[in-house]
N, C-alpha and C positions, 0 to 999 in steps of 0.2 A: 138147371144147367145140364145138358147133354153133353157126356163126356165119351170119346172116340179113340180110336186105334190104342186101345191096351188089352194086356194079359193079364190072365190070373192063375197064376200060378196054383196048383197044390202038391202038398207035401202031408199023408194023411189026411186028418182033417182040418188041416191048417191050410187057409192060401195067402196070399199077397196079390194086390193089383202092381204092375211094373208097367210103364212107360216106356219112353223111348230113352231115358237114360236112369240112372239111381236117383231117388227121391224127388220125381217128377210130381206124383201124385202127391205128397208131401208136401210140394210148396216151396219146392226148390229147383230154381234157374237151372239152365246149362251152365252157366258161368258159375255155380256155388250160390247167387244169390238169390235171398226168399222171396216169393213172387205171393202176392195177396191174396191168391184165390189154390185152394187145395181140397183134395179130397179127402184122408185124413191125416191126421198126426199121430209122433207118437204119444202115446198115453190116452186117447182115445179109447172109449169104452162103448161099444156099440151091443143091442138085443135086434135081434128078430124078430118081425112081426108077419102077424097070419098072411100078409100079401106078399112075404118075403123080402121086404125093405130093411135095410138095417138103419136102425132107430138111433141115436148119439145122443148117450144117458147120461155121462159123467168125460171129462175133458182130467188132461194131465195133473190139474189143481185141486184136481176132487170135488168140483164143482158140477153137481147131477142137476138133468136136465128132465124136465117133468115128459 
């Protein structure tokens, strides 16, 4: 999926991707409702890899991802 017109914020070494409104990327509607398809969540647990992709290791449940 090729994802378009967003920001990323930073703040140190910390960023956020934003959208066009709050928890867009997230998975959440303009209207407040969750929409099926989302870049991350929270409690998402992501590494980097040597090509610079972030890899999604472990999800909010503590369930790691090989």
């Amino acid at each position: 999926m090729m994802w378009l017109d967003y920001n990323i914020d930073q703040a140190g070494t910390n960023f956020k991707v934003s959208g066009e409104w709050e928890g867009e990327v997230m998975g959440v509607g303009k209207d407040g409702t969750k929409k099926d398809h989302y870049l991350y969540k929270p409690g998402d647990v992501f590494r980097v890899n040597e090509g610079g992709w972030l890899v999604k290791i472990a999800d909010k449940d503590g369930a790691v991802r090989d």
